[in-house]
N, C-alpha and C positions, 0 to 999 in steps of 0.2 A: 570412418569418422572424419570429418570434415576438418581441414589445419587451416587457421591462422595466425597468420602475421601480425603481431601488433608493436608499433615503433613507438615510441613518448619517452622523454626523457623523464614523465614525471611517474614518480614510482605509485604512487595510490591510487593514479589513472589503470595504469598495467595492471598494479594488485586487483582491483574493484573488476576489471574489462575483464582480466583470466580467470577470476573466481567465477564471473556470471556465464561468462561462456563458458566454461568447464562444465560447471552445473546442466546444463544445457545442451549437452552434447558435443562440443566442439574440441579440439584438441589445441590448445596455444603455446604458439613461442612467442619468448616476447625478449625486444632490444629496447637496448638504454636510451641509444643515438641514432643516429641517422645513418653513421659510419656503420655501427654495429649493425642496422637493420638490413642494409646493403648488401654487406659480407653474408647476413644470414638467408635474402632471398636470394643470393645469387649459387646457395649450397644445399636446396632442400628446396623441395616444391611444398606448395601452397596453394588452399583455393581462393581465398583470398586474404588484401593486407591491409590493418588500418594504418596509418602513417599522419602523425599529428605534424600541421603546418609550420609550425615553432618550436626550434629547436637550434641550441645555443651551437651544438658545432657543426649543424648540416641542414641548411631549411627544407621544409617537407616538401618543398617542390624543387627540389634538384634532387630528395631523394627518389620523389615515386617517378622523375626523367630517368634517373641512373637503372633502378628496375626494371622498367617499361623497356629500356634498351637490352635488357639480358632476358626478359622474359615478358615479352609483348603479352602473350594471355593472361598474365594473372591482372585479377579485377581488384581493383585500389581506393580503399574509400579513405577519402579526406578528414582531419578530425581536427578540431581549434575550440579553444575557449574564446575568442572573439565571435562576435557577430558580425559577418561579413558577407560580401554580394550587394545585391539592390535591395533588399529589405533588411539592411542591415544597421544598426544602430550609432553609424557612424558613416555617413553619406560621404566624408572626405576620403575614406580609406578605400586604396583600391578595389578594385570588385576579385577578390581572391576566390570568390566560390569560382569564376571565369576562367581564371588560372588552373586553376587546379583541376581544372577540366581538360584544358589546353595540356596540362603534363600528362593530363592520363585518368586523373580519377575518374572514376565511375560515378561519384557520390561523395556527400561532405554530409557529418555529424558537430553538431555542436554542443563540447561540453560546456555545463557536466550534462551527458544525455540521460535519457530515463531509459531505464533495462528495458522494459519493451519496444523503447526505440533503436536502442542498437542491435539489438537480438531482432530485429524483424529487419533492420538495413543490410543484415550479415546475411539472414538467410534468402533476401530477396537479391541481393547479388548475387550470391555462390548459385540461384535458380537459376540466375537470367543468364550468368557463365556456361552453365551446363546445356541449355537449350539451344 
């Protein structure tokens, strides 16, 4: 059975993301923070991690640098309720899709995502890992 990681400070993101990946086959852990999230992939493997960009005590891009350094293989996808990048709905805002490439992610989801779209970003990473 396939683990994931999922980091979000916000608890109905986590509740909603582990109920549908559960459902679904997948086995989840899930952190509050960033700090937590850290602690937890640096204790337990994982095939992949989602890790929400905003977060109040560790932004998501020091935390998926901090993982990436303890554990270069695991695949990390980026998650934010902003619209962000070059088509994103606020041309002034940095291009963080960019970033968060640059720390490591694999991929970025924007909530709130539609279950079919996070359940096919999970499973097409954790393929493209494996190959």
């Amino acid at each position: 059975m396939p683990r994931v990681l999922v980091i979000d400070d916000d608890k109905l993101v986590r509740e909603t993301t582990r109920i549908l990946l559960s459902a679904n086959g997948y086995e989840v852990v899930m952190a509050e923070s960033g700090k937590a999230g850290i602690e937890i992939a640096r204790s337990r493997s994982f095939d992949v991690a989602i890790v929400d960009l905003f977060m109040p005590d560790i932004d998501g891009l020091q935390v998926i640098g901090a993982i990436r350094q303890s554990n270069p293989q695991l695949p990390m996808i980026a998650a934010s309720g902003f619209m962000f990048g070059n088509g994103g709905a606020c041309p002034e805002m940095p291009d963080f899709d960019s970033m968060a490439a640059e720390a490591g992610a694999v991929s970025t989801l924007y909530k709130p995502f539609r279950p079919d779209t996070l359940l096919g970003e999970v499973a097409r990473v954790i393929g493209a890992a494996a190959a």
